[in-house]
C-alpha positions as CSV (number, residue, x, y, z in Angstrom):
1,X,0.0,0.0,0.0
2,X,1.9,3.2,-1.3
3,X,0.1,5.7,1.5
4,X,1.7,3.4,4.4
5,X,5.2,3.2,2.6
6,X,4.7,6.9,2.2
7,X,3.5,7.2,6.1
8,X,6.3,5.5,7.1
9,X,9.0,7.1,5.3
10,X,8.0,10.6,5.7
11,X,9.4,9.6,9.4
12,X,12.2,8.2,8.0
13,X,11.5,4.8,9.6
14,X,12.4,1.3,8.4
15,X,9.6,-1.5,7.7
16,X,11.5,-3.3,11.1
17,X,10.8,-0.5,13.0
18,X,7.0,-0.2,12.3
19,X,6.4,-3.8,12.6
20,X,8.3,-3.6,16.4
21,X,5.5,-0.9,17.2
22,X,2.6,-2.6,16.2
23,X,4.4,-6.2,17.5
24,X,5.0,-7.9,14.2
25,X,7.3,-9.5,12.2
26,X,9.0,-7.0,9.6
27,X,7.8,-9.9,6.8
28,X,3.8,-9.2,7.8
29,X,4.0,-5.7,8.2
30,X,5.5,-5.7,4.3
31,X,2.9,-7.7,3.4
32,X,0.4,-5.1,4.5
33,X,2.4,-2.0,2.4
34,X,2.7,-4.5,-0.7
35,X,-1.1,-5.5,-0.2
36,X,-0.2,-9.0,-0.4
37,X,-2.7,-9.7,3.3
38,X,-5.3,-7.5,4.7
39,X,-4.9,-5.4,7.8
40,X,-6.7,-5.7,10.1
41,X,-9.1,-3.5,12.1
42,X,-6.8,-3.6,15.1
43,X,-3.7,-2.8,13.1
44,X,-5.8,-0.3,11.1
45,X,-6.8,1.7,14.2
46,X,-2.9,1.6,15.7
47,X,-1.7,3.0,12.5
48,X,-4.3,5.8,11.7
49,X,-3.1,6.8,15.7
50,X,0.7,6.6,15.3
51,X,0.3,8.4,12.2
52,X,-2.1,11.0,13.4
53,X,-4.6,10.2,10.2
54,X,-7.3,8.3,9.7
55,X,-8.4,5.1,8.4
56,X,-9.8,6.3,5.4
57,X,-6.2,7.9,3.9
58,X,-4.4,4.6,4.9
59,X,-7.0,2.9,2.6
60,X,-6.7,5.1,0.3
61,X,-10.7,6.7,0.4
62,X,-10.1,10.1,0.9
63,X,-7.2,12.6,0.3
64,X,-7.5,14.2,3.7
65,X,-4.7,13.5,5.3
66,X,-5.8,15.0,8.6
67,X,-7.3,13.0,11.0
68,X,-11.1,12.9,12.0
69,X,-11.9,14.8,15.7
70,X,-11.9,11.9,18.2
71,X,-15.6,11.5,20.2
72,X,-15.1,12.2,24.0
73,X,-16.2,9.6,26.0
74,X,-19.3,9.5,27.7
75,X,-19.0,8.5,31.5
């Protein structure tokens, strides 16, 4: 997926060192940049955070890179 190479090199960071943040192999992390597997929610969600975008750029749906407003929580 070109917008998560992109997202990762714009901080000059190496597959390895994405794939230690989200707890992954460096191999399954490629395979999510080269669209070989599917990411999943979970990973989705960690990204969009660490990258301060959302979901929707990382897929590739909109080209708003900024992020949505977050909801507050309701206690």
């Amino acid at each position: 997926m070109n917008r998560l190479r992109d997202l990762r090199e714009d901080k000059d960071m190496y597959q390895k060192d994405i794939a230690k943040i989200l707890g992954m192999s460096q191999t399954g992390y490629s395979q999510y940049e080269t669209e070989t597997n599917d990411i999943p929610t979970s990973i989705l969600k960690k990204l969009a955070l660490y990258y301060n975008t959302s979901i929707d750029y990382i897929l590739g749906l909109t080209n708003e890179k900024k992020p949505y407003p977050r909801k507050k929580d309701s206690n």
